[in-house]
Backbone as XML, in Angstrom:
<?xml version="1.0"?>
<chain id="A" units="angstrom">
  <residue number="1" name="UNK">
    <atom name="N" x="-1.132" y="18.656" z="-3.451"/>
    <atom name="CA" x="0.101" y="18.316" z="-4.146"/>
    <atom name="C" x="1.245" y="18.277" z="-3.144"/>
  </residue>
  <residue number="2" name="UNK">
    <atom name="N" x="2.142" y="17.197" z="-3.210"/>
    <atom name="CA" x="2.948" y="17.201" z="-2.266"/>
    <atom name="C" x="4.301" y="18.063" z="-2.486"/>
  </residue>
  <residue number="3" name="UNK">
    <atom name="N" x="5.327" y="18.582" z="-1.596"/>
    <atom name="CA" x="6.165" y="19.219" z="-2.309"/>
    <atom name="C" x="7.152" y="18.863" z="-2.852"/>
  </residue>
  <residue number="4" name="UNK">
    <atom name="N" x="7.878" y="17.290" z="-2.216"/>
    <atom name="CA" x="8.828" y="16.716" z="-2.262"/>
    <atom name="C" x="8.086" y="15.766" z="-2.775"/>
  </residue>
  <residue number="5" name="UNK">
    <atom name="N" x="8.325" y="14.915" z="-3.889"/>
    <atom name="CA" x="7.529" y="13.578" z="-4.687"/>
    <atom name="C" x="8.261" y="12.314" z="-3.807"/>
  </residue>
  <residue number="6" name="UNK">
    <atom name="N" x="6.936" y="11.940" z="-2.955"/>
    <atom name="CA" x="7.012" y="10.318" z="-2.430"/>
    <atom name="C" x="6.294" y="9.337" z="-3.482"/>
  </residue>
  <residue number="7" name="UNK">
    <atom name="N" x="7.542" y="8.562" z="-3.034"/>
    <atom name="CA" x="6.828" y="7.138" z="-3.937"/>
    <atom name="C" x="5.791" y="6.102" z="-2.826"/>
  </residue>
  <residue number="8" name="UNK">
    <atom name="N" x="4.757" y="5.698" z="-3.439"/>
    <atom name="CA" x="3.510" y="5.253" z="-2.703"/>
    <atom name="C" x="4.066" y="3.317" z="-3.474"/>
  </residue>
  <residue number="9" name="UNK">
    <atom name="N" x="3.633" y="2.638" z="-2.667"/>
    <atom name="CA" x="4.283" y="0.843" z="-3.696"/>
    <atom name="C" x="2.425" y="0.361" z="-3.363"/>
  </residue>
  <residue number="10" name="UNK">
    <atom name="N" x="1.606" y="0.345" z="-4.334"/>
    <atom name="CA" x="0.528" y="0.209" z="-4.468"/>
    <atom name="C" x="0.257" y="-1.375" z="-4.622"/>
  </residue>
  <residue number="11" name="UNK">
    <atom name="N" x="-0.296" y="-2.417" z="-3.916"/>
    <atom name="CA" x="-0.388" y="-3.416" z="-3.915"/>
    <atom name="C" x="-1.888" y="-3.963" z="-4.042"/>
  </residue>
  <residue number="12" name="UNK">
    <atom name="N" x="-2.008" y="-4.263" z="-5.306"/>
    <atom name="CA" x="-3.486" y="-4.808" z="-5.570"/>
    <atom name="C" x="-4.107" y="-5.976" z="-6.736"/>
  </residue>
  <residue number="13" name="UNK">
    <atom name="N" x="-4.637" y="-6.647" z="-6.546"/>
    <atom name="CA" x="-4.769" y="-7.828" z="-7.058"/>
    <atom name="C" x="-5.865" y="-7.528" z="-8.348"/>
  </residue>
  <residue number="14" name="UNK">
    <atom name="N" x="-6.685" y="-6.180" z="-8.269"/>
    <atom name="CA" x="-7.580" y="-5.981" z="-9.317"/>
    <atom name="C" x="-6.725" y="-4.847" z="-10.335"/>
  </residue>
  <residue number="15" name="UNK">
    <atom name="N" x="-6.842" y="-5.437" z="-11.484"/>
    <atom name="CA" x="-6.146" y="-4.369" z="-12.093"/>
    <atom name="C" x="-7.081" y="-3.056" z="-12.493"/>
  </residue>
  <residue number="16" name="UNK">
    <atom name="N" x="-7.534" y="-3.350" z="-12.658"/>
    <atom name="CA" x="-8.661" y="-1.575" z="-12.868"/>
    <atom name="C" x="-8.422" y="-0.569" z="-11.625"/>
  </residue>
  <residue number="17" name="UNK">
    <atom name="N" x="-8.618" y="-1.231" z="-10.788"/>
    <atom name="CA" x="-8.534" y="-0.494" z="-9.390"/>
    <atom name="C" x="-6.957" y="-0.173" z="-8.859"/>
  </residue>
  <residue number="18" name="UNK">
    <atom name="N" x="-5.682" y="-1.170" z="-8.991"/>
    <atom name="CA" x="-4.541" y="-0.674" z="-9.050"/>
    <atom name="C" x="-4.581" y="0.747" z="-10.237"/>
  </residue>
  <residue number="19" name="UNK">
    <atom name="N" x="-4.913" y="0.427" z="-11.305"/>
    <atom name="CA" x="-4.479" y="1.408" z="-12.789"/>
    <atom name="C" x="-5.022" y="2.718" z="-11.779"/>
  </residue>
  <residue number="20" name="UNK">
    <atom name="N" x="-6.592" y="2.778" z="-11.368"/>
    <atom name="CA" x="-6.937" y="3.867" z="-10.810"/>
    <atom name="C" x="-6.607" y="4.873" z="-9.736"/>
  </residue>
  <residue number="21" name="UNK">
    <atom name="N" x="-6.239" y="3.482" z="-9.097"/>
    <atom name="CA" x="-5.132" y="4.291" z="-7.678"/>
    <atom name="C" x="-3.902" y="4.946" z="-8.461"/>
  </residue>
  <residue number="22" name="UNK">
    <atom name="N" x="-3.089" y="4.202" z="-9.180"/>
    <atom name="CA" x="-1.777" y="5.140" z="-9.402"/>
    <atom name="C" x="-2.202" y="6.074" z="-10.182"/>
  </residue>
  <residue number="23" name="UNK">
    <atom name="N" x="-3.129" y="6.323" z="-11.186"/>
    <atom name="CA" x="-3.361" y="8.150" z="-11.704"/>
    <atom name="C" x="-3.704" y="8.582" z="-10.651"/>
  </residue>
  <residue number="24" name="UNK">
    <atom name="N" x="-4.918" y="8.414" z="-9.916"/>
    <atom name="CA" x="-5.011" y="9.391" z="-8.803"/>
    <atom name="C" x="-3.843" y="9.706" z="-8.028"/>
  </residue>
  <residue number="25" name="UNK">
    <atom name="N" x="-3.105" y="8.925" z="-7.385"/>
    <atom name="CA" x="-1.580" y="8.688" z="-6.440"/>
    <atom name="C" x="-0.945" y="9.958" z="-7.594"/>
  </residue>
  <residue number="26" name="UNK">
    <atom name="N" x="-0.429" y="9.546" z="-9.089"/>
    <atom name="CA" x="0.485" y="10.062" z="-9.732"/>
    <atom name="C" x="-0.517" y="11.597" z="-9.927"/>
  </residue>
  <residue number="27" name="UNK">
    <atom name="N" x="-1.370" y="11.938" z="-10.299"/>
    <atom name="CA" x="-2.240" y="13.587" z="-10.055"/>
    <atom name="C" x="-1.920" y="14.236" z="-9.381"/>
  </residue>
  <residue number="28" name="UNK">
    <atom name="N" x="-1.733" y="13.372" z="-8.166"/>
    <atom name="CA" x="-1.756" y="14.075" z="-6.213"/>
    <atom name="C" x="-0.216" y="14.032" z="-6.450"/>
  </residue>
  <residue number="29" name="UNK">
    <atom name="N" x="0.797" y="14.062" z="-7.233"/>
    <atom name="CA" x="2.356" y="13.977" z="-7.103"/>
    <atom name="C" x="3.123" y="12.718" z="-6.448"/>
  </residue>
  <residue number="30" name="UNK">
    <atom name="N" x="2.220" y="12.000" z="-6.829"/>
    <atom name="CA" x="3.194" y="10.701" z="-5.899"/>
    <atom name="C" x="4.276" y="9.678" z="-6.937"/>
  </residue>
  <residue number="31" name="UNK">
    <atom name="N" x="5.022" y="9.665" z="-6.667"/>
    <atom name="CA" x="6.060" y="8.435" z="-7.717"/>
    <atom name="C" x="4.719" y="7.109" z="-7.299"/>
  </residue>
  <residue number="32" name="UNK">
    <atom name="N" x="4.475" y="6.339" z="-8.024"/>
    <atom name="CA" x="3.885" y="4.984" z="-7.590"/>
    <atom name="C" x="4.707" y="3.253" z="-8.457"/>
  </residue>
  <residue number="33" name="UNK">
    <atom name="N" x="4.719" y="2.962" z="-7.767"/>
    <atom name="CA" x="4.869" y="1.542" z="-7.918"/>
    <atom name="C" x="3.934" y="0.486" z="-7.608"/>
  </residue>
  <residue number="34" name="UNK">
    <atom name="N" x="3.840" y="0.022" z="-8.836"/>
    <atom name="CA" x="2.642" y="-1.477" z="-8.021"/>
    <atom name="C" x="2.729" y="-2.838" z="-8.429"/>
  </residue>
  <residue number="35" name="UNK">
    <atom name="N" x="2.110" y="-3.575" z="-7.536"/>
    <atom name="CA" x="1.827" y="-4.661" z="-7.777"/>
    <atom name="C" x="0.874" y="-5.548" z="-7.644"/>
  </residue>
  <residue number="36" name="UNK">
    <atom name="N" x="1.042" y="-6.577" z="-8.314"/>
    <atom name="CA" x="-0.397" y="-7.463" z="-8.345"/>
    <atom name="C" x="-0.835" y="-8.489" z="-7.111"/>
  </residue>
  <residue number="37" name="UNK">
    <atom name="N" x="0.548" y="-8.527" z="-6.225"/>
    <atom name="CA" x="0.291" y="-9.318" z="-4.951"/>
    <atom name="C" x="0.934" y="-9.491" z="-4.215"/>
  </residue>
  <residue number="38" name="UNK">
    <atom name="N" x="1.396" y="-10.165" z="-2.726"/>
    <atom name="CA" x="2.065" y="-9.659" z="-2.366"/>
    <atom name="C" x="4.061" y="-9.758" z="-2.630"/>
  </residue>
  <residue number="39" name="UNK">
    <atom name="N" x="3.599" y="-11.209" z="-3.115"/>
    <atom name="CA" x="5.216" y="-11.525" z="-3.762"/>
    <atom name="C" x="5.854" y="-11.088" z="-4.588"/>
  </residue>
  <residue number="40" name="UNK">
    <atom name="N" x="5.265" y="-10.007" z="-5.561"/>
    <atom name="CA" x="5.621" y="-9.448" z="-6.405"/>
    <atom name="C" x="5.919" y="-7.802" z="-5.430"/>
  </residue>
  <residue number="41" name="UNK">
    <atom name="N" x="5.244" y="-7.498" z="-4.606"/>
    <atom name="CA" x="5.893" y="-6.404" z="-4.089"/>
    <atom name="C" x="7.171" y="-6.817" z="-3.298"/>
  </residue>
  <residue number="42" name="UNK">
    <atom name="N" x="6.891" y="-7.849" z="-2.663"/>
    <atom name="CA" x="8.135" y="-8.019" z="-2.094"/>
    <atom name="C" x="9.411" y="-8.215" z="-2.761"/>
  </residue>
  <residue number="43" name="UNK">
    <atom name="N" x="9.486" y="-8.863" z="-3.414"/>
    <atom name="CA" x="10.392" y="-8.896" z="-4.655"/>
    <atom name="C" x="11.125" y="-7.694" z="-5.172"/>
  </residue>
  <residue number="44" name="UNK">
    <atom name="N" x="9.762" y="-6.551" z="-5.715"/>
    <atom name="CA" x="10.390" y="-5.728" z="-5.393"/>
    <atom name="C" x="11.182" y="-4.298" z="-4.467"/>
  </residue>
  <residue number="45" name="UNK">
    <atom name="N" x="10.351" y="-4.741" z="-3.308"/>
    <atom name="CA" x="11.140" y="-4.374" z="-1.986"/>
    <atom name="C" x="12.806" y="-5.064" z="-1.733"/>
  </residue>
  <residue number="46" name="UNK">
    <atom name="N" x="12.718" y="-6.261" z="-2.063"/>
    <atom name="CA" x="14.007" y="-7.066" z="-2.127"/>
    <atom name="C" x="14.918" y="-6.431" z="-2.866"/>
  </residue>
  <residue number="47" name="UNK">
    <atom name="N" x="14.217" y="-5.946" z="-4.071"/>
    <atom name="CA" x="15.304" y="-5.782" z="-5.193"/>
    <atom name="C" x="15.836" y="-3.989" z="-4.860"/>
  </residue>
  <residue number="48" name="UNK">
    <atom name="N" x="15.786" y="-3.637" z="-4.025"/>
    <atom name="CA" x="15.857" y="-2.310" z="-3.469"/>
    <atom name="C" x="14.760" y="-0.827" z="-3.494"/>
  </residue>
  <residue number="49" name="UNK">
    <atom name="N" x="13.771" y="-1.394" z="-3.875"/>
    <atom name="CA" x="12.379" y="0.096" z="-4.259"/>
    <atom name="C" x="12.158" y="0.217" z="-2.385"/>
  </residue>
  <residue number="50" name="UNK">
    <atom name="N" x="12.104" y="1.480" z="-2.580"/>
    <atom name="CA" x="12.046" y="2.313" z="-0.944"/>
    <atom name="C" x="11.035" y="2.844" z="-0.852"/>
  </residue>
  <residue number="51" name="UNK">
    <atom name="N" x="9.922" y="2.517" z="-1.110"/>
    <atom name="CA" x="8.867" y="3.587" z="-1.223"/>
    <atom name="C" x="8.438" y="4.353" z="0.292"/>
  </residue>
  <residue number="52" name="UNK">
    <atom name="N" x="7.618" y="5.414" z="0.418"/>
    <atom name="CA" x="7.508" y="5.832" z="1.791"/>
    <atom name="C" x="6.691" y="5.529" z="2.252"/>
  </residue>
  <residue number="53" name="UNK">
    <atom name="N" x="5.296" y="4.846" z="1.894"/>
    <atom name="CA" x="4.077" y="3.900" z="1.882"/>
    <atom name="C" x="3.949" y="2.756" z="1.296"/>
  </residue>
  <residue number="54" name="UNK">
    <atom name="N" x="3.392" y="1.856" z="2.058"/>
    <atom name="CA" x="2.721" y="0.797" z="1.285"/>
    <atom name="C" x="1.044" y="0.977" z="1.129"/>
  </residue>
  <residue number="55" name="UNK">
    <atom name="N" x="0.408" y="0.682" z="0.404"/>
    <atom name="CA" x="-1.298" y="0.550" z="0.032"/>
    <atom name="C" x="-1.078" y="-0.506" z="0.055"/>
  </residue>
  <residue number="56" name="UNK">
    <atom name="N" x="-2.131" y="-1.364" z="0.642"/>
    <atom name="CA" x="-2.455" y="-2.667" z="0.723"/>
    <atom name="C" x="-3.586" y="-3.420" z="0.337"/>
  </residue>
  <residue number="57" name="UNK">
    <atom name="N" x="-3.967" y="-4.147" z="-0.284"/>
    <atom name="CA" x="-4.946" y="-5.238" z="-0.371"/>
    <atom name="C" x="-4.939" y="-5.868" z="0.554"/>
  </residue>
  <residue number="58" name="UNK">
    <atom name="N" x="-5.712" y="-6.518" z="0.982"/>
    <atom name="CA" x="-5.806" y="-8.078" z="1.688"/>
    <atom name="C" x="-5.787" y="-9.280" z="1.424"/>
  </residue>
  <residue number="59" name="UNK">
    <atom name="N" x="-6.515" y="-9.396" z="0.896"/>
    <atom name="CA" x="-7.109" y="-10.563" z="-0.147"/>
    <atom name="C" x="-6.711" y="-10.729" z="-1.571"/>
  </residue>
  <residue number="60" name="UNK">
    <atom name="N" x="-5.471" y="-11.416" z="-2.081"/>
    <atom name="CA" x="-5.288" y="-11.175" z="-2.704"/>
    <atom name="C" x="-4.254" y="-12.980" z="-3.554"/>
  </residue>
  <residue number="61" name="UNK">
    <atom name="N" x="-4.516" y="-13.493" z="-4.415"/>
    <atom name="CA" x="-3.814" y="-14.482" z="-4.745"/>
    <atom name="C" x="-2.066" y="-14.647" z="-4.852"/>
  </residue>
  <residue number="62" name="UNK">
    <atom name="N" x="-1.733" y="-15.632" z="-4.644"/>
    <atom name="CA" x="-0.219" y="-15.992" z="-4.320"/>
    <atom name="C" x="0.045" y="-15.344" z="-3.203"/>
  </residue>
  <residue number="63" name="UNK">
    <atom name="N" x="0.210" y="-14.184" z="-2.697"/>
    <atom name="CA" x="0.701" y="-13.929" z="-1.139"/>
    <atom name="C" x="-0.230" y="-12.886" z="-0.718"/>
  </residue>
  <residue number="64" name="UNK">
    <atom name="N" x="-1.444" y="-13.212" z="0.179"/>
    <atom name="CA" x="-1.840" y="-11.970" z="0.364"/>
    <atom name="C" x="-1.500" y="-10.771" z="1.611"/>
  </residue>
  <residue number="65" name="UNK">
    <atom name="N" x="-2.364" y="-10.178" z="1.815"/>
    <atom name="CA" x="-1.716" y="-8.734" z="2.897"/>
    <atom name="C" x="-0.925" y="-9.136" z="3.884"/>
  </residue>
  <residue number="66" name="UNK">
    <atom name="N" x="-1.902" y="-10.381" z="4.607"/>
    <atom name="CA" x="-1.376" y="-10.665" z="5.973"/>
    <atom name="C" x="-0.260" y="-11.328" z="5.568"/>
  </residue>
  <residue number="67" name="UNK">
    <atom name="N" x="0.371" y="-12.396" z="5.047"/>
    <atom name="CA" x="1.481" y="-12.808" z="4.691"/>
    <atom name="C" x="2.603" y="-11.609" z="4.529"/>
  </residue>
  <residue number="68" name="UNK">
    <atom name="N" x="2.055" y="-11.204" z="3.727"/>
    <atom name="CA" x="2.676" y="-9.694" z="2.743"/>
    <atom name="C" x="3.927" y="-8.729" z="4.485"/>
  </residue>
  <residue number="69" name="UNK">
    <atom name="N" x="2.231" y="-8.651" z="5.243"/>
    <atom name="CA" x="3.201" y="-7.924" z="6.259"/>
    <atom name="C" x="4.133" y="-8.517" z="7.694"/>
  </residue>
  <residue number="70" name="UNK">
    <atom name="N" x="3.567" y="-10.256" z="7.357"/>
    <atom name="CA" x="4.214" y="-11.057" z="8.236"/>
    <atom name="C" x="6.154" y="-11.253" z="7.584"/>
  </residue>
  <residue number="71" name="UNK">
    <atom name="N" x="5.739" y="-11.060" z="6.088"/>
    <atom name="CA" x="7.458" y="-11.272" z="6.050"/>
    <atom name="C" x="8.025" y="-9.837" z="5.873"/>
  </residue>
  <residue number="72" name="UNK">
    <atom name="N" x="7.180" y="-8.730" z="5.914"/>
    <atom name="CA" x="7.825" y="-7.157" z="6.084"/>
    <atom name="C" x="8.212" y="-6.947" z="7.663"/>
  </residue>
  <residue number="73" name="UNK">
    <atom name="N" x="7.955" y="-7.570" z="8.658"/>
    <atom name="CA" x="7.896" y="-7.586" z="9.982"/>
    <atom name="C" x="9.722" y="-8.561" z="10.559"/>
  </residue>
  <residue number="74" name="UNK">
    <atom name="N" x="9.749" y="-9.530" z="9.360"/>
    <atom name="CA" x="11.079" y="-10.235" z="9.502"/>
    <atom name="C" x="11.995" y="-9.469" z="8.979"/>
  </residue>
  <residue number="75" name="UNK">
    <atom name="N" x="12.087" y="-8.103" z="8.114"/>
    <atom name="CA" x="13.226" y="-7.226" z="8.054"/>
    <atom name="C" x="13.110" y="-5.507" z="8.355"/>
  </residue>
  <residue number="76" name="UNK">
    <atom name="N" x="14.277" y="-5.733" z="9.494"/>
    <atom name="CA" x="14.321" y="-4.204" z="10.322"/>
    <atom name="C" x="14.378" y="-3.177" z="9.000"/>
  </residue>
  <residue number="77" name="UNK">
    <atom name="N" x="14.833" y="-3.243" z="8.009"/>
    <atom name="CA" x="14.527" y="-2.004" z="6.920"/>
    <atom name="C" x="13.203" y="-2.062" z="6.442"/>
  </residue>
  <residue number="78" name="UNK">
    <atom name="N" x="12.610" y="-2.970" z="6.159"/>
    <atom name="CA" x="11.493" y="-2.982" z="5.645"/>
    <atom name="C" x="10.036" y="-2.752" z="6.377"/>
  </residue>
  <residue number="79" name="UNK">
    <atom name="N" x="10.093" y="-2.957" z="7.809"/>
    <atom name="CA" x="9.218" y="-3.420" z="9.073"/>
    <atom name="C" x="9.007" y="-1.889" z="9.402"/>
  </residue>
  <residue number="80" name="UNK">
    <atom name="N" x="9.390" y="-0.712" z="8.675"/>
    <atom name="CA" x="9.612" y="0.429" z="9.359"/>
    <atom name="C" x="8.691" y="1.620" z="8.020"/>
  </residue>
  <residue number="81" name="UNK">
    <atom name="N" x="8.282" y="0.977" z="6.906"/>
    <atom name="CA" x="7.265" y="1.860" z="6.299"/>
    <atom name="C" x="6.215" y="1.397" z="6.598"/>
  </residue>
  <residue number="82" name="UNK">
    <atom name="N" x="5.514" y="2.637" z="6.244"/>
    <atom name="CA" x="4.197" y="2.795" z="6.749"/>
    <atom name="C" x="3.042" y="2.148" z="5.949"/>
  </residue>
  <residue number="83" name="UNK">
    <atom name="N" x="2.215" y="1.737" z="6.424"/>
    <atom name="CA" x="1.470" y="0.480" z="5.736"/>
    <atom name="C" x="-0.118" y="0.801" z="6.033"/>
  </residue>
  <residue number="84" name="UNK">
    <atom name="N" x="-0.512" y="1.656" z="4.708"/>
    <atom name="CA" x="-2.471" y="1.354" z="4.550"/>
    <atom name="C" x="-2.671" y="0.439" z="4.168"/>
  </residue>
  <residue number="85" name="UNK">
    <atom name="N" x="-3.845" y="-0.503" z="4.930"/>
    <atom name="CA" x="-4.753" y="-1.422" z="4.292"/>
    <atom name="C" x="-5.704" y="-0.945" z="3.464"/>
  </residue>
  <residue number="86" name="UNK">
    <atom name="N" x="-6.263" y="-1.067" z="2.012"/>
    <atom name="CA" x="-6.829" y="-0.729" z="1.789"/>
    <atom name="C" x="-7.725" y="-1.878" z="1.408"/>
  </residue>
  <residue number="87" name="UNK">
    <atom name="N" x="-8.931" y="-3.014" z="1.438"/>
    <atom name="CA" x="-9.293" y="-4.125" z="1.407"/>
    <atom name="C" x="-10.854" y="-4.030" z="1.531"/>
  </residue>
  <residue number="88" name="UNK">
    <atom name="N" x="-11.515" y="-4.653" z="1.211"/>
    <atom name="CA" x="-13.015" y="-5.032" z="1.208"/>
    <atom name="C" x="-13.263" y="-5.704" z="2.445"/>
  </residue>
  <residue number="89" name="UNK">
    <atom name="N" x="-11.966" y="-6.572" z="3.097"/>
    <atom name="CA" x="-12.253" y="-7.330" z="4.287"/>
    <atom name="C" x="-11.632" y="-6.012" z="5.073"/>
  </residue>
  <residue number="90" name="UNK">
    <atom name="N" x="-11.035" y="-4.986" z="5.294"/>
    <atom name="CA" x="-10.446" y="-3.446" z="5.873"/>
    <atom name="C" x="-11.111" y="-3.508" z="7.426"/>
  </residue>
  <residue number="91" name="UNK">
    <atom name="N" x="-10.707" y="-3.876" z="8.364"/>
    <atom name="CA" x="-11.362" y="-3.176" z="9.472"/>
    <atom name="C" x="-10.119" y="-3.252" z="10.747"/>
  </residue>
  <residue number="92" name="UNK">
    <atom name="N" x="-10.339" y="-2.602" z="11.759"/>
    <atom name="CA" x="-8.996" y="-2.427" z="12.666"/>
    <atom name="C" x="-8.775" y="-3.655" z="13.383"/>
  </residue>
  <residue number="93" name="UNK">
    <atom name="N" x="-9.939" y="-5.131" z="13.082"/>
    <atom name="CA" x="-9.716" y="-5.937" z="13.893"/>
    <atom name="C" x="-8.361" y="-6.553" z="12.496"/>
  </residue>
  <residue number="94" name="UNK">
    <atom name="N" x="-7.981" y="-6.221" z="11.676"/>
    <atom name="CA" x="-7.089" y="-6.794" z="10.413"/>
    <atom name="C" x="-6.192" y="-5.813" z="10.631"/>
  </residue>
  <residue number="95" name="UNK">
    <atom name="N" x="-5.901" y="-4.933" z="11.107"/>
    <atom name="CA" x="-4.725" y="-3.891" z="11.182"/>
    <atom name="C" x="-3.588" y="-4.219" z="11.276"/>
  </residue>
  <residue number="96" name="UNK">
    <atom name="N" x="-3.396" y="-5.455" z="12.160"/>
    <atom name="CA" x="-1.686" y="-6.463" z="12.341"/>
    <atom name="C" x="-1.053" y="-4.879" z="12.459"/>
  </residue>
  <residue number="97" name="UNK">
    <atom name="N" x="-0.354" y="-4.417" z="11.798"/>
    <atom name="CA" x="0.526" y="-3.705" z="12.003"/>
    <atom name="C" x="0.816" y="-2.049" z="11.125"/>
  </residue>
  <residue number="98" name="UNK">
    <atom name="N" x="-0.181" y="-2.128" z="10.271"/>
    <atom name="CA" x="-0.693" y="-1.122" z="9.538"/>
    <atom name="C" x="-0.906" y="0.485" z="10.642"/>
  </residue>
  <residue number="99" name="UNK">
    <atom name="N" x="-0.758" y="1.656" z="9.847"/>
    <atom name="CA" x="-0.751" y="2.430" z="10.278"/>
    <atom name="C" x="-2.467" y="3.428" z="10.123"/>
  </residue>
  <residue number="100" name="UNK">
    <atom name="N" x="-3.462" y="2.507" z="9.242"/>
    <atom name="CA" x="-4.648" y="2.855" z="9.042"/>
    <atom name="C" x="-5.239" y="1.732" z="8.449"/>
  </residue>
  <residue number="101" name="UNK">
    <atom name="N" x="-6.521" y="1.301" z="8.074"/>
    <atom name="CA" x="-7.268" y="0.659" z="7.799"/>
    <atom name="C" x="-8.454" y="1.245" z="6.965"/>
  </residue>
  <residue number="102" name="UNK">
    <atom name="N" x="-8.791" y="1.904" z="5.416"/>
    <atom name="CA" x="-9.583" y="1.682" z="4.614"/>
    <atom name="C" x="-10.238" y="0.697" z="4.313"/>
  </residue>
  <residue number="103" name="UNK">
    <atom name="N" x="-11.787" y="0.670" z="3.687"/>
    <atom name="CA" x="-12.255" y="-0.174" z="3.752"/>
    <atom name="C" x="-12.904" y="0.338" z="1.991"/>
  </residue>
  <residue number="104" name="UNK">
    <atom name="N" x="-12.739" y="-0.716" z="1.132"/>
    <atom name="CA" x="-13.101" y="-0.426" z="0.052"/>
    <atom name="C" x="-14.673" y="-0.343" z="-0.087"/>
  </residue>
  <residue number="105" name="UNK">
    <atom name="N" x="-15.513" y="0.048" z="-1.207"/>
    <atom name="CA" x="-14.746" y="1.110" z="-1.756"/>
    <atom name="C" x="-14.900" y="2.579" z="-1.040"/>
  </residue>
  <residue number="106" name="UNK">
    <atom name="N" x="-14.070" y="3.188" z="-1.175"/>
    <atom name="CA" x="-13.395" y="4.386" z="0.195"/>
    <atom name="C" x="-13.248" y="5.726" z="-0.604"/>
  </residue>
  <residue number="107" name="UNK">
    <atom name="N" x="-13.649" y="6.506" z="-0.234"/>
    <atom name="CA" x="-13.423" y="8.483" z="-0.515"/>
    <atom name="C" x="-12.235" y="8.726" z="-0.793"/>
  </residue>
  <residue number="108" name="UNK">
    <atom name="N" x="-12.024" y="9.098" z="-1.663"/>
    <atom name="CA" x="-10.688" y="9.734" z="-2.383"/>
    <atom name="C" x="-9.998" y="10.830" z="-1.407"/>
  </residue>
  <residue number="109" name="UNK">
    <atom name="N" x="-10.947" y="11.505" z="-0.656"/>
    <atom name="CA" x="-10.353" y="12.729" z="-0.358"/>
    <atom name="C" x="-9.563" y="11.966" z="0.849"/>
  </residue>
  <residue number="110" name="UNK">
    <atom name="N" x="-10.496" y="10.945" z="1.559"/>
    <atom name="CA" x="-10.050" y="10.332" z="2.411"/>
    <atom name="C" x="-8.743" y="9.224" z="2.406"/>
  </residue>
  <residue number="111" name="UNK">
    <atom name="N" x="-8.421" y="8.755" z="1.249"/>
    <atom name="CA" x="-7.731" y="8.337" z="0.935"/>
    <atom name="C" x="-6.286" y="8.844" z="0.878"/>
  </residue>
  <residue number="112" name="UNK">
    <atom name="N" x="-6.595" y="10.330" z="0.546"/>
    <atom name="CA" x="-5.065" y="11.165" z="0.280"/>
    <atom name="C" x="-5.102" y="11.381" z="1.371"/>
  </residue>
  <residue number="113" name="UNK">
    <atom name="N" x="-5.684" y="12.073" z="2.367"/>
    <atom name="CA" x="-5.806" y="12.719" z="3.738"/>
    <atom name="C" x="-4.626" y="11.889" z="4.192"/>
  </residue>
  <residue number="114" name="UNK">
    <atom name="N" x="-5.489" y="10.215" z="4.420"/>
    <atom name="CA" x="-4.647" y="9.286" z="5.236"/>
    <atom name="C" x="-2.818" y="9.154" z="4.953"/>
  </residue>
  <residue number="115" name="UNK">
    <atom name="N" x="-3.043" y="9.079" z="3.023"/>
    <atom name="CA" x="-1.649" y="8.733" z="3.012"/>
    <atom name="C" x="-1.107" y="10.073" z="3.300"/>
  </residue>
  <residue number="116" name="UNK">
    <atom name="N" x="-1.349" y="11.684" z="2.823"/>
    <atom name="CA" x="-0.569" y="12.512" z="3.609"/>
    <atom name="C" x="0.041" y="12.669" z="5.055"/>
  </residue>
  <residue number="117" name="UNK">
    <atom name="N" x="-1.011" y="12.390" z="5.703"/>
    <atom name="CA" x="-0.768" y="12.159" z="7.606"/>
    <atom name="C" x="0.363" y="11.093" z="7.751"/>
  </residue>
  <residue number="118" name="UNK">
    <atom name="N" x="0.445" y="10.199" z="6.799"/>
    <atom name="CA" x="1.131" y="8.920" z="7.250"/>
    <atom name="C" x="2.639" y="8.690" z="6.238"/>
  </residue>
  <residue number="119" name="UNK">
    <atom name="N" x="2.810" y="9.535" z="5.839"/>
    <atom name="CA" x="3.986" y="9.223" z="4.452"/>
    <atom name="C" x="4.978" y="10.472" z="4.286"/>
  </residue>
</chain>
């Protein structure tokens, strides 16, 4: 449990598997926000949500990861949270700029581990 509640911005194109990440995320004390892809997170990154992580998909319709972190890279506020991939395609040769690389489907324990170390 964390002590101070971070918000996690959960980005995923399957909805079962977003729904599942944010109870687990919200269990473990996390504020979560999500979305279904990447234009919709950005959007709401635009619209001011600060979260202290991003979770990432890859693969994902209308804008996916790599897009996702090519236009997070064009703003100095935004270019500066910390960014899990979490993806079925997941490996460090896809890292671009991410601070870890999961590879679905992935260990829970391992999952919090990462975002604790990194958020």
């Amino acid at each position: 449990m964390t002590s101070v509640q971070k918000t996690i911005l959960v980005v995923e194109d399957e909805p079962s598997i977003r729904e599942t990440l944010q109870q687990i995320l919200e269990l473990d004390g996390y504020l979560v926000i999500s979305a279904a892809h990447g234009k919709e997170a950005l959007e709401k990154l635009q619209n001011g949500s600060r979260p202290n992580l991003i979770l990432l998909d890859l693969m994902m319709p209308v804008m996916n990861g790599w897009e996702f972190m090519d236009h997070l890279k064009l703003d100095p506020a935004l270019s500066k949270i910390p960014i899990v991939i979490l993806s079925a395609a997941g490996s460090n040769q896809n890292k671009g700029h991410a601070v870890a690389v999961l590879r679905k489907p992935t260990d829970i324990d391992l999952l919090i581990q990462t975002i604790e170390q990194n958020c």
